[in-house]
C-alpha positions as CSV (number, residue, x, y, z in Angstrom):
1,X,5.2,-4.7,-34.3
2,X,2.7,-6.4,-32.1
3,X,3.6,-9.2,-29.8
4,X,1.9,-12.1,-32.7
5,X,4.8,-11.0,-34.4
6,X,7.8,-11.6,-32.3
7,X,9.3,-15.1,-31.9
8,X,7.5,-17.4,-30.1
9,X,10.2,-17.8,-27.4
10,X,10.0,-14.1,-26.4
11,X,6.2,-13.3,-26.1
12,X,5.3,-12.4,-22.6
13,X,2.2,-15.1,-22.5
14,X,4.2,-18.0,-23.2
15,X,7.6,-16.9,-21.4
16,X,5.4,-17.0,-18.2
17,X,3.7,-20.5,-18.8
18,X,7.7,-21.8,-19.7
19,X,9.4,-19.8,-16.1
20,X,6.9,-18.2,-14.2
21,X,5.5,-15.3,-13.9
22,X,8.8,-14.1,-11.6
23,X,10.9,-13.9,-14.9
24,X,8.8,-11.7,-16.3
25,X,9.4,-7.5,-16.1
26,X,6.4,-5.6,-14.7
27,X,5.7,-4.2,-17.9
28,X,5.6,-7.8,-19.5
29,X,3.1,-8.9,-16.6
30,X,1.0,-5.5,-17.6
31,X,1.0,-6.6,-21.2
32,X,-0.9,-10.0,-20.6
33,X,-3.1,-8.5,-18.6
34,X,-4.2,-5.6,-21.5
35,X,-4.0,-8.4,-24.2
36,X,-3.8,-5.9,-26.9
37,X,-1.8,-2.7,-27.6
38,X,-3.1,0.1,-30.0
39,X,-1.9,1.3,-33.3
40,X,1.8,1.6,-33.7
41,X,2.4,0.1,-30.3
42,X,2.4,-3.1,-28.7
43,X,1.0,-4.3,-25.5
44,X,4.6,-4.2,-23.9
45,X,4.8,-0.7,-25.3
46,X,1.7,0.3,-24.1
47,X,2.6,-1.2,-20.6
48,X,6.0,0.7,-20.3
49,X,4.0,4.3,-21.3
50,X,1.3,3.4,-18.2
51,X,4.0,3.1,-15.9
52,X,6.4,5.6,-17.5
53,X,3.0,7.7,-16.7
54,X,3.2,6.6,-13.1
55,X,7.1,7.1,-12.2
56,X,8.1,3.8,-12.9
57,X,6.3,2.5,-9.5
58,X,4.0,-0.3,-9.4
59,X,3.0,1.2,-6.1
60,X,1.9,4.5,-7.6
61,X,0.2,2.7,-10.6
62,X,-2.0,1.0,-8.3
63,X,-3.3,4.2,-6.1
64,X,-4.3,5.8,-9.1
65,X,-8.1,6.8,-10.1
66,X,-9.8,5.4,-13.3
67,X,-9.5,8.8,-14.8
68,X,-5.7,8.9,-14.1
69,X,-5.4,5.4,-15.6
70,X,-7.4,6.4,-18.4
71,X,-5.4,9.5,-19.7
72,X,-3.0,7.1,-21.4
73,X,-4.5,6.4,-24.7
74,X,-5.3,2.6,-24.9
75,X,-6.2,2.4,-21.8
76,X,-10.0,3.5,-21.5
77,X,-12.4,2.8,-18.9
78,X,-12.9,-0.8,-19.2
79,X,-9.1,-1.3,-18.8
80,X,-8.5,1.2,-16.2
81,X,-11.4,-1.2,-13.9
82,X,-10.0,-4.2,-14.7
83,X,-6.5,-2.9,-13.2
84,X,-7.9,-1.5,-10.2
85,X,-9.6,-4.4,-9.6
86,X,-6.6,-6.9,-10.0
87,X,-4.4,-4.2,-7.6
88,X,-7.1,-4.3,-5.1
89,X,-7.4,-8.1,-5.0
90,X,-4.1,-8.0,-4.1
91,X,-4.6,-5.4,-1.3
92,X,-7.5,-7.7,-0.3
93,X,-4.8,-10.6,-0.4
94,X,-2.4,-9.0,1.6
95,X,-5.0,-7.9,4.2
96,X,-6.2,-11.4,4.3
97,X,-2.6,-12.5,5.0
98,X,-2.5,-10.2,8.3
99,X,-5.9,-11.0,9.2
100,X,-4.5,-14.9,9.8
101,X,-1.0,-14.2,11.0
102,X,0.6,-12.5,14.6
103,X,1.1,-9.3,12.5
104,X,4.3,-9.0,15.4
105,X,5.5,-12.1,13.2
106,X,5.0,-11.1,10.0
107,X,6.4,-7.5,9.1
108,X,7.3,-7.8,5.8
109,X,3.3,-8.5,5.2
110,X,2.5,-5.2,7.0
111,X,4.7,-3.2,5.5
112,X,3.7,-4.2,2.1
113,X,0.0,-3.6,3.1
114,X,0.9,-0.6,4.5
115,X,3.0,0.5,1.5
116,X,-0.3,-0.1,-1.2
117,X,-2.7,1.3,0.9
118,X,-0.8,4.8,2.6
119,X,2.3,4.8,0.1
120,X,0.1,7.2,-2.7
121,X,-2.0,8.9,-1.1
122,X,-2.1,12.8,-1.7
123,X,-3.1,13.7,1.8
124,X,-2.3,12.6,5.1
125,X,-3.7,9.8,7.0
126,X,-3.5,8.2,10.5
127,X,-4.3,4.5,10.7
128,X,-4.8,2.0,13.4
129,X,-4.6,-1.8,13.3
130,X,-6.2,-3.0,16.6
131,X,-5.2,-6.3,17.4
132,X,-6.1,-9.1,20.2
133,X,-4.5,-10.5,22.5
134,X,-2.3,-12.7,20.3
135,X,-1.9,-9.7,18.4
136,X,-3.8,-10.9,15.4
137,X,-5.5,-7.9,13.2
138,X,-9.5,-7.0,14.6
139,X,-9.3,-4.3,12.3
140,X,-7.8,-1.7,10.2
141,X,-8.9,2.0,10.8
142,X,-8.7,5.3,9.4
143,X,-8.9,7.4,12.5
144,X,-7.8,10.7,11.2
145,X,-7.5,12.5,7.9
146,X,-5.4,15.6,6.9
147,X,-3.7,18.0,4.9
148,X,-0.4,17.2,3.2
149,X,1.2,18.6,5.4
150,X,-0.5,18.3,9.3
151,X,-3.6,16.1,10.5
152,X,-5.1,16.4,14.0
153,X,-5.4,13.2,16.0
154,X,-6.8,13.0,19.5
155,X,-5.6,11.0,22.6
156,X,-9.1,10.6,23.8
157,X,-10.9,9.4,20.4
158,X,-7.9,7.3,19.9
159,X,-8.6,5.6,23.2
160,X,-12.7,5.3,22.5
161,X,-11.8,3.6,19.4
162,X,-9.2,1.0,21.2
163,X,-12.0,0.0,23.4
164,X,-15.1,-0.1,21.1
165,X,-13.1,-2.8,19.5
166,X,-11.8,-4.3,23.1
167,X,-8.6,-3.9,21.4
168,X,-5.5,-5.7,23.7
169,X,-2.8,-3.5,21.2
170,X,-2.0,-1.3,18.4
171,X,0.0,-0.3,15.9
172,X,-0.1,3.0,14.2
173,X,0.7,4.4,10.8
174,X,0.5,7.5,8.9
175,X,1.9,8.5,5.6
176,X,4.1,11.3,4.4
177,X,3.2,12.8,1.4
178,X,6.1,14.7,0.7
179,X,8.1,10.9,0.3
180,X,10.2,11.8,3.5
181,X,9.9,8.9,6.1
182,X,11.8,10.4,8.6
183,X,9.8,11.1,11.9
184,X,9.3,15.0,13.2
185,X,9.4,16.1,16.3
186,X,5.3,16.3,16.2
187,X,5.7,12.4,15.3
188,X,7.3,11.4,18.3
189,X,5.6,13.3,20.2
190,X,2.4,12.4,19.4
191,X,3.3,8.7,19.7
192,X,4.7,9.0,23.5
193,X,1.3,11.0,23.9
194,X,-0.9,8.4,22.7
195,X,1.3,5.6,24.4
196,X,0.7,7.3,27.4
197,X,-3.2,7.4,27.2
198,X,-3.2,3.5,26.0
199,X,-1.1,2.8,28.8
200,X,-3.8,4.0,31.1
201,X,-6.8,1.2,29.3
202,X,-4.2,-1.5,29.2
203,X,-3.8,-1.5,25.4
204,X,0.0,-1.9,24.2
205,X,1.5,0.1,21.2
206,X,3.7,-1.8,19.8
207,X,4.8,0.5,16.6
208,X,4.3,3.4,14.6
209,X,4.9,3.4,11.0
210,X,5.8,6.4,8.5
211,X,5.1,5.2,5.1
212,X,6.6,7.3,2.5
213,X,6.2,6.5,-1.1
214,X,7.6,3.5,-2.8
215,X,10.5,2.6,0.3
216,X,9.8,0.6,3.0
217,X,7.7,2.0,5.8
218,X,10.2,3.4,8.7
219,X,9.2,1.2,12.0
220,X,9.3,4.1,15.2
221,X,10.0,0.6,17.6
222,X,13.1,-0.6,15.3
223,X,14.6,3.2,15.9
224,X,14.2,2.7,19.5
225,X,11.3,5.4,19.9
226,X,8.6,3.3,21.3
């Protein structure tokens, strides 16, 4: 049955314009955006097999690749753009968000930036978000990329890139693709190792996040390891 068919009270489109787009299931908000199903399935339906496709996580939806998105049938290449594009206005949103904001005041924001753009990702990466003196974001880096399972970062590039961008502090972040947040040994290390050489070119760390998955990115400061 496609969604012209079911009462009017319980199609997606006008269930949104009546509460809000907050009463509506993911899968409903993916079925206005596709408009149309295919044969035998609605747009809801099609909705709940793209997601089904992607664990059930919005999070790993949104990291994947037009030909990932395309493998479910109804979904061909026009649709598969149109998605990424609307999950990376959002990542543009949220990174706008940061960008005005003391990113010390706003966690939440960073975590949820952090969690779209490392949360996915099949191989490791090491980030830095320089900030200014009022620790408001300068920019957003990819300093180092790895294996799934070890990446190499350097003290002394580290430091370089603090002060091409006259950076006053930093936090860090790096993903675990195997979706455990829990820092290693080689974590914490590192971190007191880097610490040490921004110490020495007056730029403050003042976290490191692990960003595992679809749960919340594990703050290194809030454990008491910074």
């Amino acid at each position: 049955m496609s969604i012209s068919d079911w009462p009017q009270g319980e199609r997606p489109r006008e269930r949104l314009l009546r509460q809000g787009p907050q009463a509506l299931s993911d899968a409903e908000l993916l079925a206005i955006y596709l408009r149309v199903g295919i044969k035998g399935k609605s747009a809801v339906d099609l909705a709940r097999e793209l997601l089904e496709r992607h664990g059930g996580s919005l999070c790993r939806l949104a990291a994947a690749s037009m030909t990932e998105l395309a493998r479910t049938p109804g979904i061909g290449l026009a649709k598969a753009a149109q998605l990424q594009a609307s999950f990376e206005l959002s990542r543009r949103a949220l990174r706008e968000e940061i960008h005005q904001r003391n990113l010390m005041g706003s966690p939440d924001s960073v975590r949820d930036w952090l969690r779209l753009h490392l949360g996915q990702l099949p191989h490791e990466v090491f980030m830095a978000l320089w900030l200014d003196a009022q620790n408001r974001l300068i920019a957003h880096e990819d300093l180092f990329r790895g294996t799934l399972t070890q990446t190499s970062v350097y003290p002394r590039e580290v430091v370089k890139s603090a002060l091409s961008h006259n950076a006053a502090a930093v936090i860090f972040a790096h993903n675990h693709p195997s979706g455990v947040s829990e820092p290693s040994q080689a974590d914490q290390l590192l971190t007191r190792q880097l610490q040490e050489a921004l110490t020495l070119v007056d730029v403050r760390l003042l976290d490191h996040f692990i960003v595992a998955g679809n749960q919340p990115p594990l703050s290194l400061a809030e454990r008491g390891l910074i």
